[in-house]
C-alpha positions as CSV (number, residue, x, y, z in Angstrom):
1,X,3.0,-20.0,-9.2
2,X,1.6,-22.4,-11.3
3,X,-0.9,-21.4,-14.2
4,X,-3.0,-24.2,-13.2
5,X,-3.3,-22.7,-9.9
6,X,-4.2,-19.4,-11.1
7,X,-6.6,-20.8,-13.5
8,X,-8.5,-22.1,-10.7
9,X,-8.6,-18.7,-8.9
10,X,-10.1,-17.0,-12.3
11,X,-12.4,-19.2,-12.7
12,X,-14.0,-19.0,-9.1
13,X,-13.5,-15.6,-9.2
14,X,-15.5,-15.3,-12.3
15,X,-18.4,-17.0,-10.7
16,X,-18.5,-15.0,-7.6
17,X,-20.6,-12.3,-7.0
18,X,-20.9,-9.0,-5.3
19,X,-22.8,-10.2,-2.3
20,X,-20.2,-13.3,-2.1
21,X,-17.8,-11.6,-2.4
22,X,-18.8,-8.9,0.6
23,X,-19.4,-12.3,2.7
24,X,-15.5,-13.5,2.1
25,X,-14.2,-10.1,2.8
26,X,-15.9,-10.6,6.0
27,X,-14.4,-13.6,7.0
28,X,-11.2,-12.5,6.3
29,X,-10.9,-10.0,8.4
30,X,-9.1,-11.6,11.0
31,X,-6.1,-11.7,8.4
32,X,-6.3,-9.0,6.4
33,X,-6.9,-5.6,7.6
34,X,-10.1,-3.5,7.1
35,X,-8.5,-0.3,5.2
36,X,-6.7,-3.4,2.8
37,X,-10.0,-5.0,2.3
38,X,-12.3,-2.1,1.6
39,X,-10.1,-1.0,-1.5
40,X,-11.3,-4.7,-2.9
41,X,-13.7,-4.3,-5.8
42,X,-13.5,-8.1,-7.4
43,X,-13.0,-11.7,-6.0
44,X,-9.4,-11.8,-8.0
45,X,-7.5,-9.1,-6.1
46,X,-9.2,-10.4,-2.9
47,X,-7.2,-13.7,-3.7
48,X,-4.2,-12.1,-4.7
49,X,-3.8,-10.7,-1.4
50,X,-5.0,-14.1,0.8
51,X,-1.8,-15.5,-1.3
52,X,0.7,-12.8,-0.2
53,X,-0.7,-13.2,3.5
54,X,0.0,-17.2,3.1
55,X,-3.4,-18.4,3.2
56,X,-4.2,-20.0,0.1
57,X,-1.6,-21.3,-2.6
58,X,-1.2,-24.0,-5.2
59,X,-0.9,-26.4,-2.3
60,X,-2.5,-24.7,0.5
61,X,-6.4,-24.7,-0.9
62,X,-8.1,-25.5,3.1
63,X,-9.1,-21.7,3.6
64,X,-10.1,-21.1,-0.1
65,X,-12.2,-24.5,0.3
66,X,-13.6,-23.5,3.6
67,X,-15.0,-20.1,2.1
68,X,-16.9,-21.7,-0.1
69,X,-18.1,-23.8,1.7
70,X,-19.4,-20.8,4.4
71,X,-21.5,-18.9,1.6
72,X,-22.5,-22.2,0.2
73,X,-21.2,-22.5,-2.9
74,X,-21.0,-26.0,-2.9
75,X,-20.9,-26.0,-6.3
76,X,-17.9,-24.0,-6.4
77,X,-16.5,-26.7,-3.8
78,X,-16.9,-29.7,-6.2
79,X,-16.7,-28.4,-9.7
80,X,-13.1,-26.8,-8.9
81,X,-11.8,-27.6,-5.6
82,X,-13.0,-32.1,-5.5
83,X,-14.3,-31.3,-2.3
84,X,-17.9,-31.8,-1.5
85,X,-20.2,-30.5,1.7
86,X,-19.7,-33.8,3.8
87,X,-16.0,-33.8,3.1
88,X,-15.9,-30.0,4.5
89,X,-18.5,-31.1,7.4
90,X,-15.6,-34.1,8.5
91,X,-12.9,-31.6,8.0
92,X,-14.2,-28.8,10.1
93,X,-14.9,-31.3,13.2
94,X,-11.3,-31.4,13.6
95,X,-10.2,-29.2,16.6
96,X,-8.5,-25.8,15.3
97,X,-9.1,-26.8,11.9
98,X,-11.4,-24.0,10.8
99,X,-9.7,-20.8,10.1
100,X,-12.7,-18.7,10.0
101,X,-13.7,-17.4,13.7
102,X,-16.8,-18.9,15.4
103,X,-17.4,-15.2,16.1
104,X,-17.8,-14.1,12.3
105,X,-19.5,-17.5,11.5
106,X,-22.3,-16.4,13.9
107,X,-22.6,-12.8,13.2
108,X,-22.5,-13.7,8.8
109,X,-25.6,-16.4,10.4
110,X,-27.5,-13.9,11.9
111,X,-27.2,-11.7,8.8
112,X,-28.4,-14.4,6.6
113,X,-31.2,-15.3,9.2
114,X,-32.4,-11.7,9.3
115,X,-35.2,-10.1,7.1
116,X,-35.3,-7.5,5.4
117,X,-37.4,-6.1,7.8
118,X,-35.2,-6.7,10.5
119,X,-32.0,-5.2,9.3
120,X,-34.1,-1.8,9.2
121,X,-35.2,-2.4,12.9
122,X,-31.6,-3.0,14.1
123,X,-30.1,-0.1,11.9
124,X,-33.5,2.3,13.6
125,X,-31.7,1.2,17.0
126,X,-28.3,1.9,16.4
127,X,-29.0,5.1,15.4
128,X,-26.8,7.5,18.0
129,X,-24.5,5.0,18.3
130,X,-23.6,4.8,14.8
131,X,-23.5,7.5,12.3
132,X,-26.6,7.8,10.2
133,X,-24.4,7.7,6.8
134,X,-23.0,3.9,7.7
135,X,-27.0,3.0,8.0
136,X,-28.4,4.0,4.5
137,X,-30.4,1.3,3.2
138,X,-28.4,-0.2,0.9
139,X,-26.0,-0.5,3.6
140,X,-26.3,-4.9,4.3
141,X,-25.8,-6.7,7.6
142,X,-22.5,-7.4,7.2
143,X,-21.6,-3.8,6.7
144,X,-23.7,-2.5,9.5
145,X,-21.8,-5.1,11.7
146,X,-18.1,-4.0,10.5
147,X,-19.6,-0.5,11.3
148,X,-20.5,-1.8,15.2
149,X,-17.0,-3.1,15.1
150,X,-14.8,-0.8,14.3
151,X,-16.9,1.7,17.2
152,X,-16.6,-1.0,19.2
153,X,-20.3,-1.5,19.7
154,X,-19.5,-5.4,19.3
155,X,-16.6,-7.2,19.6
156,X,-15.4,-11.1,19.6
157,X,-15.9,-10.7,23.7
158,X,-18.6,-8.4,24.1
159,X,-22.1,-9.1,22.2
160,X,-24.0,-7.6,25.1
161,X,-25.6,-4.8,22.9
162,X,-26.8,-6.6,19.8
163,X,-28.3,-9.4,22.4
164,X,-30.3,-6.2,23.3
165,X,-31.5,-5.3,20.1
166,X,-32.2,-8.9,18.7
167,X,-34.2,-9.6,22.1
168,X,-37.2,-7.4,21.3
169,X,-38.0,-9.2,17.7
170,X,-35.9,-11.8,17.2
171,X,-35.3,-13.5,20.6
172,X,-33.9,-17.0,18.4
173,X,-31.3,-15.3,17.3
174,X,-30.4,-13.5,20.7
175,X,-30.3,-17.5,22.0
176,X,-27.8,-18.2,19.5
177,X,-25.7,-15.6,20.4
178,X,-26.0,-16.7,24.3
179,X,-25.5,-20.4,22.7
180,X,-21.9,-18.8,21.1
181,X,-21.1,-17.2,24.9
182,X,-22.2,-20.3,26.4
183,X,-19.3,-22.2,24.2
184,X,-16.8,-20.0,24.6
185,X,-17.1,-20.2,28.5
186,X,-16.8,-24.1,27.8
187,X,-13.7,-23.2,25.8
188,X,-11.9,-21.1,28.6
189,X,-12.8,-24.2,30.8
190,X,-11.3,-26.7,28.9
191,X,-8.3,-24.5,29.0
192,X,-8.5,-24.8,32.8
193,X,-8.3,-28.4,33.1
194,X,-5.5,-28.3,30.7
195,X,-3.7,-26.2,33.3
196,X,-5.9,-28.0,35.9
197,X,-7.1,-26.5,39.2
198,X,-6.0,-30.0,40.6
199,X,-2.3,-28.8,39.1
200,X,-1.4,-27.9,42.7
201,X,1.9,-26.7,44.5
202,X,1.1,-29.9,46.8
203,X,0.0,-32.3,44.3
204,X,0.4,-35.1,46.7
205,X,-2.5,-33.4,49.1
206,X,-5.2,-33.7,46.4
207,X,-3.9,-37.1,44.6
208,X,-4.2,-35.2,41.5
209,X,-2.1,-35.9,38.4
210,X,0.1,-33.0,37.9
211,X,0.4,-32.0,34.5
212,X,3.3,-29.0,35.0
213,X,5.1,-27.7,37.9
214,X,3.6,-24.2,38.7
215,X,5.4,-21.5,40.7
216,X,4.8,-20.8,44.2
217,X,2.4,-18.0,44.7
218,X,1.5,-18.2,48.4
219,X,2.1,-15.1,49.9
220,X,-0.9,-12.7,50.0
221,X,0.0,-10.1,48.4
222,X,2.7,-11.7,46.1
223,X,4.8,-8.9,45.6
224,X,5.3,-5.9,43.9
225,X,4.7,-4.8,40.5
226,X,6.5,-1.7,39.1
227,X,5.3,0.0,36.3
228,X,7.2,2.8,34.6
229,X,4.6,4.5,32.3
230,X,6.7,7.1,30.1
231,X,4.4,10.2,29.3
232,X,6.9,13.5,29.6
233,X,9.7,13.6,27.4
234,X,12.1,16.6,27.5
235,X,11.2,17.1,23.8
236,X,7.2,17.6,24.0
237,X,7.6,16.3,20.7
238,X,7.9,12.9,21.8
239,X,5.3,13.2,24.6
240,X,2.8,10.1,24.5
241,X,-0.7,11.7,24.6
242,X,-2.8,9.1,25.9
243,X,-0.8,6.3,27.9
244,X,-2.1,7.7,31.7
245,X,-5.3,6.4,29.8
246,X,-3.9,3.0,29.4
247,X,-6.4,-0.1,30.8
248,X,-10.6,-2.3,30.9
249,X,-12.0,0.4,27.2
250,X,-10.1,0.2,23.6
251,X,-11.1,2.9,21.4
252,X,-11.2,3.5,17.8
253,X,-10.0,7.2,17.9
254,X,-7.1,8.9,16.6
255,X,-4.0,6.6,17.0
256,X,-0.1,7.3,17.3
257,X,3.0,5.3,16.5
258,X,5.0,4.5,19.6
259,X,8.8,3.7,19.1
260,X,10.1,0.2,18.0
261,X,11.6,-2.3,21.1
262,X,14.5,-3.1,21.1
263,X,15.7,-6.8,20.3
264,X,15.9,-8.3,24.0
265,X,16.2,-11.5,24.5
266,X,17.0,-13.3,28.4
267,X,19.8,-15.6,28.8
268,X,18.7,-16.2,32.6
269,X,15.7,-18.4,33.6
270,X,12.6,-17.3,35.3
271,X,12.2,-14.5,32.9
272,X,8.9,-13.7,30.9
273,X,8.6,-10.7,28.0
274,X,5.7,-9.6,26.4
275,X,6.3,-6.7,23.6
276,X,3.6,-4.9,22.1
277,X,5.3,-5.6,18.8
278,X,7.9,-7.2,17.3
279,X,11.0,-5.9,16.6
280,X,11.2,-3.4,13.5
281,X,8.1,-2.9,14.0
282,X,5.8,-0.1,15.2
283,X,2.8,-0.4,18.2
284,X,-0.2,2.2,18.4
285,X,-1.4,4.0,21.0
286,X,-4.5,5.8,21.1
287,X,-3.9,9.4,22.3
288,X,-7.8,9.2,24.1
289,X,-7.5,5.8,25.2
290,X,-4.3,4.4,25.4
291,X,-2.7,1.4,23.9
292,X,-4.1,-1.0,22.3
293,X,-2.3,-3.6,23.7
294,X,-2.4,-2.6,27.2
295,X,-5.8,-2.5,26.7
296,X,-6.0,-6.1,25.5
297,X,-3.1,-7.5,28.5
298,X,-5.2,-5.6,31.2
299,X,-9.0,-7.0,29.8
300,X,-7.6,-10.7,29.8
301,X,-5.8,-10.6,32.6
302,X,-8.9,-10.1,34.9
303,X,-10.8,-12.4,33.0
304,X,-8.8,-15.0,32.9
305,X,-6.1,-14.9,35.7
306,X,-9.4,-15.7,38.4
307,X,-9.9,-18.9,35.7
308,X,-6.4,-20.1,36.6
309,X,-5.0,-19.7,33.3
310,X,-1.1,-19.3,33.0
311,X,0.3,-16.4,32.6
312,X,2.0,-17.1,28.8
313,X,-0.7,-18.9,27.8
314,X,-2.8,-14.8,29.0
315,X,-0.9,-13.2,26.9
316,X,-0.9,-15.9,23.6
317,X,-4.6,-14.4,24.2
318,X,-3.8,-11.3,23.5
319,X,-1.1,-11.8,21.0
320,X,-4.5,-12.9,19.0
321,X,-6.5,-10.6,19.8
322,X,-4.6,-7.8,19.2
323,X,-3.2,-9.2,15.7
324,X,-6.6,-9.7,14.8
325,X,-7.7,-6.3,15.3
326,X,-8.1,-3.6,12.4
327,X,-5.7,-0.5,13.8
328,X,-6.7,2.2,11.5
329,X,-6.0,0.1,8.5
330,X,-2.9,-1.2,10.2
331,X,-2.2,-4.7,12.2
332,X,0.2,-5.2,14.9
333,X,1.8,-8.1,15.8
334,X,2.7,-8.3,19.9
335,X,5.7,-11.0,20.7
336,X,6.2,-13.3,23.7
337,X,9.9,-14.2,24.6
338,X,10.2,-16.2,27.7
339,X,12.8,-18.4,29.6
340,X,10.1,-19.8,32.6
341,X,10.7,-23.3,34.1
342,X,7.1,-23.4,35.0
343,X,3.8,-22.7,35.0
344,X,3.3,-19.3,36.0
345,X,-0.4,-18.8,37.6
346,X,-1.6,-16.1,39.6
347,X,-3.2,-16.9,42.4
348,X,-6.3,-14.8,43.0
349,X,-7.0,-13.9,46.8
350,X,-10.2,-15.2,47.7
C-alpha cells in the first residue's frame, strides 16, 4: 500500500470525531459485521478494516468519498479527497452507484432531524421492547436504532413500528419514512417491467415485446414440492434444535452452526441451487426460530413471487439480505448456482 495512501487515511482520521465516527460505523454496517465494528474505538482501525473487506484502497476512494460526504464533511471531501459536494451530488444520481443503503441513509436522517427531546420520547416508548440498559441517556439515535435492529424491532423491510412512534410527535418524519416505502414499492416495480407482466408464454396474444423466454407454469397447482427438513439424527448430538421452526419471523436468539454443503455443481439444464452458504463455509440456524436463511427465501418469496419476479432474480434478494445481516457477530454468504434456459416465474393462482 502506498504511503501516500495511508497518509491520506491518518490525516482524515485525525480530523474525525467521536460522533463521526459512530455515524460511519453505521453506514457500514451492511459490510462489516456488528461484533467487528463495536470493538472500533478510532477512525484508523475503522479504515483498516474497510481496506481488508475491499472497500476503499489507493485506487478505490468512492466509498471513503461518499462517507464524507453523508456526515458532511465536505471539507474533508475537498481538502484531501478533490472532490466537492456537487461532484458527489452528480455521482450519486448514477443508478447503483451509492454504496450506502437508502435504508441507513434515512434512519442516520431521522437521527440528525430529531431533538433532543425527541430521542427521550422514542427511547420512553421502546421501553419493554428494548432493554432499559441500551436506552440510558447517553445512549444516541444511532445506537438506539442498532439496538431496534438487532431485536428486530426495525428492519430494511419492516419500519411499521418506528412509523408508530414518530406519528404522535413527529408526523414529518413518519412521511419520510412512508416516502422511503413508497420508493422501494417503485423499485420492486421497475423490477417487474424488467421481467415484464407483458413477458408472456403467448407473446404473440398481447403484441408485447418479449424480453426472455419464461417457463410454462399453467397447470393449477404446478406440481409438487418436496422438502426433506433433517431434525433427528441417530447421534442427538447432531440434532438441529430449531429447523421445524423454519419460515415469515427471524430472530436474534441463540444461534447454531449447521454443517458445510457440499461443492455441487449441475451439468444438466433446467436446474436451479440456492445454498445457504458457500462452500467451506458455515450457515446458522436459530435453535428458536430457525434459519436464517430460510427465513429470508420464505419472507421474499411471498412478497415477491405475486410481483412476478423470477425466481433467481428472488433469491439474488436474499443472497443480500442475508449477507447483510449481523449473525451474532458473524456474516453469511448464501450462493446461487444455476443451469436454467429461462425465466423461471411462478405463477400465482388468482
Amino acid at each position: 500500500m502506498s504511503t501516500e495512501f495511508r497518509k491520506l487515511l491518518l490525516e482524515v482520521s485525525e480530523a474525525l470525531g467521536t460522533e463521526e465516527l459512530s455515524a460511519l460505523k453505521f453506514f457500514s454496517l451492511d459490510y462489516v459485521a456488528k461484533g467487528t465494528l463495536e470493538a472500533i474505538r478510532d477512525p484508523k482501525a475503522l479504515f483498516e478494516v474497510l481496506q481488508e473487506r475491499c472497500m476503499i484502497g489507493a485506487g478505490n476512494l468512492f466509498f471513503l468519498k461518499e462517507l464524507l460526504y453523508r456526515i458532511h464533511r465536505i471539507d474533508l471531501l475537498t481538502a484531501h479527497l478533490g472532490s466537492s459536494r456537487e461532484e458527489m451530488e452528480r455521482e450519486l444520481q448514477v443508478p447503483g452507484r451509492a454504496q450506502v443503503s437508502d435504508y441507513r441513509q434515512l434512519l442516520y436522517g431521522i437521527a440528525e432531524d430529531l431533538t433532543s427531546e425527541n430521542v427521550q420520547k422514542v427511547k420512553f416508548l421502546l421501553q419493554g421492547p428494548l432493554q432499559k440498559s441500551k436506552l440510558q441517556e447517553n445512549a444516541s439515535m444511532l445506537q438506539v436504532f442498532l439496538e431496534m435492529e438487532i431485536n428486530e424491532i426495525i428492519k430494511e423491510d419492516n419500519l411499521t413500528t418506528l412509523k408508530d412512534i414518530l406519528q404522535g410527535f413527529r408526523a414529518d418524519l413518519k412521511k419520510k419514512i412512508d416516502a422511503y416505502e413508497g420508493k422501494k414499492r417503485e423499485k420492486y416495480s421497475r423490477e417487474e417491467v424488467r421481467y415484464p407482466v407483458s413477458v408472456s408464454v403467448y407473446p404473440e396474444e398481447q403484441g408485447a415485446k418479449q424480453y426472455g423466454e419464461i417457463y410454462k407454469m399453467e397447470n393449477n397447482p404446478h406440481g409438487y414440492c418436496l422438502i426433506i427438513n433433517n431434525h433427528i439424527f441417530k447421534n442427538r448430538r447432531h440434532n438441529r434444535e430449531g429447523t421445524l421452526q423454519d419460515g415469515e419471523s427471524d430472530s436474534s436468539g441463540h444461534l447454531e452452526v449447521d454443517a458445510r454443503p457440499p461443492t455441487s455443481i449441475p451439468d444438466r439444464a433446467d436446474i436451479l441451487i440456492g445454498m445457504a452458504t458457500v462452500e467451506d463455509y458455515f450457515c446458522y440456524r436459530s435453535r428458536s426460530t430457525g434459519s436464517v436463511y430460510i427465513q429470508s427465501l420464505c419472507e421474499k418469496m411471498e412478497l415477491l413471487c405475486p410481483q412476478r419476479m423470477d425466481l433467481a432474480s428472488i433469491l439474488t434478494e436474499v443472497n443480500r439480505e442475508v449477507a447483510t445481516k449481523d449473525i451474532e457477530g458473524f456474516k453469511q454468504m448464501p450462493k446461487i448456482t444455476s443451469t436454467l434456459l429461462k425465466l423461471l416465474i411462478f405463477e400465482v393462482p388468482q
